[in-house]
ZAMARGU-4260 file (C-alpha; in steps of 0.2 Angstrom, whole numbers, plus 5000, padded with zeros to 4 digits):
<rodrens>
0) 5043/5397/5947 | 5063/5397/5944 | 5067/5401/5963 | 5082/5389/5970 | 5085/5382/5953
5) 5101/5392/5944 | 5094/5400/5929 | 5106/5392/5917 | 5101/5376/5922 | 5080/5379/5919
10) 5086/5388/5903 | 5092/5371/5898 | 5081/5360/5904 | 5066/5370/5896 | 5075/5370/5877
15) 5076/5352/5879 | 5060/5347/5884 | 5053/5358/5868 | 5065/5349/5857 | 5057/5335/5861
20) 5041/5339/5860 | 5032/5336/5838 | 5032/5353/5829 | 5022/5355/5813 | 5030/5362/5799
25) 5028/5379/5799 | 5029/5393/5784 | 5042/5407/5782 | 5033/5423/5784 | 5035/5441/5781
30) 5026/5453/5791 | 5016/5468/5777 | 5011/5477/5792 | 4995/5481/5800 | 4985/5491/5786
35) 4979/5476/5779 | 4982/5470/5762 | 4989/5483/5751 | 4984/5496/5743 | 4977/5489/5726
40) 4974/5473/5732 | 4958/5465/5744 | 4952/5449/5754 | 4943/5438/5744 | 4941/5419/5745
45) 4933/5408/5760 | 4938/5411/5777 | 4952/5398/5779 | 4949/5400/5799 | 4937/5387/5808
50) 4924/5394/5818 | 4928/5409/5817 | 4913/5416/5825 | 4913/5404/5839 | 4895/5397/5833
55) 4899/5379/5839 | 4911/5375/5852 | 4929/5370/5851 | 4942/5372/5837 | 4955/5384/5845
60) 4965/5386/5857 | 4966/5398/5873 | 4975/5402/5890 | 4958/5406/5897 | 4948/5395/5905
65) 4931/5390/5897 | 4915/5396/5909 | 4900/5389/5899 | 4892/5399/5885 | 4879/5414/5890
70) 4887/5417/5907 | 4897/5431/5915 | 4916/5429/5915 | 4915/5437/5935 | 4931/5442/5942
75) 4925/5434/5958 | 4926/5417/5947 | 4943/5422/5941 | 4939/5429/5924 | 4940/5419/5909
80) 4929/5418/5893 | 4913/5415/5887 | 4903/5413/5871 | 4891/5425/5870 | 4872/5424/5857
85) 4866/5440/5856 | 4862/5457/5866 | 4870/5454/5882 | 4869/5469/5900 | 4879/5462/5913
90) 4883/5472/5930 | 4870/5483/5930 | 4875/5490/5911 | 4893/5492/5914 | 4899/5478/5902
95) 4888/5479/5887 | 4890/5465/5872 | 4881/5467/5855 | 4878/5456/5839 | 4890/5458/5825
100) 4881/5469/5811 | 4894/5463/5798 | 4907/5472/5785 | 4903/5472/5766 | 4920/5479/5762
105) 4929/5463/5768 | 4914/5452/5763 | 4909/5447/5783 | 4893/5442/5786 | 4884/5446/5804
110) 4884/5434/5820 | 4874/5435/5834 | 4890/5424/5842 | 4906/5432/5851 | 4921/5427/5861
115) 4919/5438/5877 | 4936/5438/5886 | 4941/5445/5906 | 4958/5439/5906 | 4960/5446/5926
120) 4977/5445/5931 | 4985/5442/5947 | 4967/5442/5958 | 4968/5440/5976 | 4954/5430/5978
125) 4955/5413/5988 | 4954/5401/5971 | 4956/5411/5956 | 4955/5401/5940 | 4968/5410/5930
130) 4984/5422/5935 | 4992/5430/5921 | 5010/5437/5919 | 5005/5453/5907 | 5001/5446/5894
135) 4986/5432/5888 | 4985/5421/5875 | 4966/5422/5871 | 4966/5411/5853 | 4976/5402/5842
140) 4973/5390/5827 | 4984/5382/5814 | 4980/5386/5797 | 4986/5378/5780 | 4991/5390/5769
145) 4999/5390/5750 | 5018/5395/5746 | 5020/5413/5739 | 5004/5419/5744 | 4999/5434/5754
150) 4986/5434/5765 | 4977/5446/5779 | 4975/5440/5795 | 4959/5449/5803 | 4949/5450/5816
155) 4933/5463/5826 | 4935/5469/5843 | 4923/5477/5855 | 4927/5484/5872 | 4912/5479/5881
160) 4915/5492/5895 | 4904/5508/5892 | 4910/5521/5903 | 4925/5530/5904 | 4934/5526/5920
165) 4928/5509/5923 | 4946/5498/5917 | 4960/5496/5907 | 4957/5495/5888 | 4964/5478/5881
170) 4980/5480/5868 | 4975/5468/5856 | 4993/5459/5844 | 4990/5448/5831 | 5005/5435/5828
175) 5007/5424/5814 | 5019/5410/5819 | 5024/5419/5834 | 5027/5437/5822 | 5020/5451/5832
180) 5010/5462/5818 | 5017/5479/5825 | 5012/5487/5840 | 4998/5482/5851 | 4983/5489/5845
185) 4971/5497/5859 | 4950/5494/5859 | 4945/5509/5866 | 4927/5512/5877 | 4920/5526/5863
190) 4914/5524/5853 | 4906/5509/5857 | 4907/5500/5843 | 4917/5484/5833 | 4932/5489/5827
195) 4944/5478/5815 | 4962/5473/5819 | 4971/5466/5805 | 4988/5459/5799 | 4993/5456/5781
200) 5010/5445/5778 | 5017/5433/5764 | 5023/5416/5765 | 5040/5411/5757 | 5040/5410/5737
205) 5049/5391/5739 | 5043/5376/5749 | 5029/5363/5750 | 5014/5370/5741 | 5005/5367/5755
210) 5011/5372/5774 | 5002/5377/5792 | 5005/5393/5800 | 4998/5396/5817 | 4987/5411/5821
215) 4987/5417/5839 | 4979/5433/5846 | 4987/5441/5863 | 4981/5453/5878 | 4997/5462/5882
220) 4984/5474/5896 | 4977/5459/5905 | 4972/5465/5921 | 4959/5464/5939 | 4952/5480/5935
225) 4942/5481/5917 | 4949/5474/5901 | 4932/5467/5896 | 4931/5462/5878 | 4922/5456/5865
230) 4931/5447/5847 | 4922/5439/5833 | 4922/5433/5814 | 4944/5429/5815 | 4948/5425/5798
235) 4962/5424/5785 | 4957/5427/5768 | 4970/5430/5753 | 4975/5446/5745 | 4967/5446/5728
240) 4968/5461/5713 | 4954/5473/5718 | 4940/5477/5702 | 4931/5494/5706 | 4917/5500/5696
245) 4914/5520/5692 | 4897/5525/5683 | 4893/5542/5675 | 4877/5549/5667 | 4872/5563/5657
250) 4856/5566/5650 | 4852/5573/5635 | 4841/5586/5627 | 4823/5582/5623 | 4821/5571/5607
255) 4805/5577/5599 | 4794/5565/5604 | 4794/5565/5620 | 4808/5554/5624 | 4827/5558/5632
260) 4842/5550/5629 | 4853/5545/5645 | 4871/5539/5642 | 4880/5529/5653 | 4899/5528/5655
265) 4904/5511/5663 | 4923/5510/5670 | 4933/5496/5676 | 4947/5497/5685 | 4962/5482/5690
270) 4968/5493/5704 | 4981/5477/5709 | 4997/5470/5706 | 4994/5452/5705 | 5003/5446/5687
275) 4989/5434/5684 | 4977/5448/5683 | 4958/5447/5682 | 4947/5436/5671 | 4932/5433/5664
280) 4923/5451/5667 | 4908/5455/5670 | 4896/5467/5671 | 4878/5469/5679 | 4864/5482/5678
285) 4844/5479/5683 | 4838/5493/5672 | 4819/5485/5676 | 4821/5494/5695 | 4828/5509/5688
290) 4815/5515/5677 | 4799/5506/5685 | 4790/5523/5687 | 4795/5526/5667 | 4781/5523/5654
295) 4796/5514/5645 | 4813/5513/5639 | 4823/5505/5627 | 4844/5502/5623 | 4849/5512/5609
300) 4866/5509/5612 | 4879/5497/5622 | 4899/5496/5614 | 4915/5493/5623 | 4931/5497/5615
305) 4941/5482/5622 | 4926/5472/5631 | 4917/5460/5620 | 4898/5464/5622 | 4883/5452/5627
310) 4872/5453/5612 | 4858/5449/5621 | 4859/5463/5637 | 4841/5469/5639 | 4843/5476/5657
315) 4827/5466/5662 | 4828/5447/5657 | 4846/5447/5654 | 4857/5459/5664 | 4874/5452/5659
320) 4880/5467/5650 | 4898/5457/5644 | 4901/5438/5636 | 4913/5434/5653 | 4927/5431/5643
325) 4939/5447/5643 | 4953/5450/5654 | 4959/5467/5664 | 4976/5467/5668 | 4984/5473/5684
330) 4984/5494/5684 | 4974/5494/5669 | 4955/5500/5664 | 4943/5498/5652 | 4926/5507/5649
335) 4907/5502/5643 | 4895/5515/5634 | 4876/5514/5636 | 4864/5527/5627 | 4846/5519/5637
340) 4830/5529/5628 | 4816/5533/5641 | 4798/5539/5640 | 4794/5547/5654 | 4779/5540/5664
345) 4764/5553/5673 | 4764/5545/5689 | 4777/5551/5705 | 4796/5548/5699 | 4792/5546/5681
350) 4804/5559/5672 | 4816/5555/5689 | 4826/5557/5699 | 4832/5536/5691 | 4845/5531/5703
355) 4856/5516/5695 | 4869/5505/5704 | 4879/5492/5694 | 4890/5479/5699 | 4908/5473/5690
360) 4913/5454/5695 | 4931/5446/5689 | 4942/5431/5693 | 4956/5435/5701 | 4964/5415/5701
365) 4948/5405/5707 | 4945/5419/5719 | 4927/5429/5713 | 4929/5449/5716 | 4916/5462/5715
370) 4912/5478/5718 | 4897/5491/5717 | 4899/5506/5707 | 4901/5523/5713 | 4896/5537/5703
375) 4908/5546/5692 | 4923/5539/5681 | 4935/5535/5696 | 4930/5519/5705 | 4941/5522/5721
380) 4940/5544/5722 | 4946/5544/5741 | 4963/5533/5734 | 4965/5520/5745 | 4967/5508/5734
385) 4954/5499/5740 | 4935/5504/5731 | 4926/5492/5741 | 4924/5506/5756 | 4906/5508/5761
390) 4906/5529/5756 | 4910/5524/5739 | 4896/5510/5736 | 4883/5522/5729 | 4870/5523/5715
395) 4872/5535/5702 | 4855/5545/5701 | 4849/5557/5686 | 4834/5568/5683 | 4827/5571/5665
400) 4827/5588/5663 | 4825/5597/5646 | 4839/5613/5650 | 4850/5604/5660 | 4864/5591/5653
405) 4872/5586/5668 | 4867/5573/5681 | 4861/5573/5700 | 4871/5563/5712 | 4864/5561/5729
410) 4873/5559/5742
</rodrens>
């Protein structure tokens, strides 16, 4: 493009025709890296990205050209992108796209709709649509966010090549006003699955309240041969306190008359650093599905040392095991006893195996978290930091047994 022009005179031209072109005010970032957001800390809050799994039409950005929505983004047609609903064989099953199926952890629901891209640089056919120079900007969006606030910048990719040996594999970099997140990330073929790509920064402490930063996604491995890929639900949600939830149970001996005693210990956890903490805790438990195949049972017991008990927590009609008004500050924890009396009933599952899975809600801000207990004392036993993670969102399951005192957990 510069050939026959001196290079400093382009160089100077180019600066001032973008100093003449607007520019929205933009936030000071800094970069936390591409983990996420840090340990002790999780997404929460709405998605404060438009259409970000491309269900409707428009409201982004994109080098690509547009090639309709359900078709294939051929290399004979010069590549490009095109939204994709559903299952989707093209070329004889060697690009294969599938519906999103969702991730709890980060609280994303499933589409059926994805971004399908085939950047194709440099083809040699007679009217290619796009040529690239190595790099492609496939999506970009300006986003307002708030002063001092961290926030993750997130993303799920899908190589939609099956085989080995069939293309390139794209190098994904997430920038945040222009801020490469660290080294590009590569979707590989196998296992063919979505994978996330994330970027966690914060914007300057001082400034308006209110500011855009502009979200951009690149393909640094744009190329003729392969680099077929899917993306769906982009998203920046703030970094929040994370609330995990443990649950422990022991049975006890017999009682006499035919009834056992089953104590439950309840621990919360504020694994953050946010100095606001959490708020208005609470705690909830449907002890009607776990003893259904009881004859009966009854709450002996329900005390808190620091949190101010529901008086009227039945497990049935009112599952609210807390009044909603206490407070967990950052690196702190707090724990919930429940004795539950059970008659055991004649039918299949009537002296066990119960299995019970509660779930702990707070405020972090305005921001709701949550999170469904794993069984033990320690909400988060892989220490991540975060206890959201799908291996440790499991029930806590105990058999009645008259000569045993400890509990079954199933796996």
């Amino acid at each position: 493009m510069s050939r026959g022009i001196p290079t400093l005179l382009l160089a100077t031209v180019m600066i001032g025709l973008f100093s003449l072109a607007p520019r929205t005010a933009q936030a000071d970032i800094t970069p936390l890296g591409q983990r996420g957001c840090a340990s002790g800390t999780v997404v929460g809050g709405p998605n404060l990205v438009a259409n970000g799994d491309f269900a409707v039409d428009g409201g982004f950005n994109s080098e690509l050209p547009n090639r309709g929505r359900d078709v294939y983004p051929d290399d004979s047609g010069g590549g490009g992108y095109s939204i994709q609903t559903g299952p989707k064989n093209y070329g004889g099953g060697i690009v294969v796209g599938q519906p999103f199926p969702g991730d709890t952890q980060r609280e994303v629901p499933a589409t059926e709709t994805y971004f399908y891209s085939n950047p194709n640089k440099g083809l040699d056919y007679t009217t290619p649509v796009y040529q690239g120079d190595g790099e492609v900007m496939l999506w970009s969006q300006q986003v307002q966010v708030s002063r001092g606030t961290t926030y993750n910048f997130f993303g799920y990719f899908d190589n939609l090549l099956v085989l080995e040996g069939t293309g390139v594999d794209p190098l994904i970099e997430l920038r945040v006003d222009g801020v490469a997140a660290g080294p590009p990330v590569r979707v590989p073929k196998q296992p063919d699955s979505w994978m996330p790509i994330q970027f966690a920064f914060t914007t300057a402490p001082t400034g308006p309240d209110l500011t855009m930063v502009e979200l951009a996604i690149y393909d640094l491995a744009n190329d003729t041969f392969g680099d077929d890929f899917a993306m769906t639900q982009i998203s920046l949600k703030q970094c929040v306190s994370g609330l995990g939830g443990a649950l422990d149970a022991r049975s006890g001996a017999p009682n006499g008359d035919g009834t056992y005693d089953i104590t439950y210990t309840i621990t919360l956890v504020n694994l953050g650093v946010d100095p606001l903490g959490l708020t208005n805790l609470q705690v909830t438990a449907d002890l009607a599905s776990t003893f259904a195949a009881a004859e009966g049972f009854a709450i002996i017991d329900l005390t808190s040392p620091t949190l101010t008990i529901s008086p009227g927590f039945d497990g049935v009609a009112n599952q609210q095991m807390l009044s909603g008004t206490d407070s967990l500050a950052p690196g702190t924890s707090a724990t919930i006893t429940l004795v539950v009396r059970v008659t055991p009933g004649t039918g299949p599952g009537g002296d066990g195996p119960f299995s019970l899975r509660i779930r702990v809600t707070a405020y972090a801000g305005t921001i709701l978290v949550s999170d469904e207990s794993t069984p033990g004392t320690n909400p988060d036993p892989d220490g991540s930091g975060d206890p959201r993670e799908p291996d440790e969102d499991r029930p806590t399951v105990i058999d009645l047994t008259p000569d045993l005192n400890l509990p079954l957990l199933r796996r």
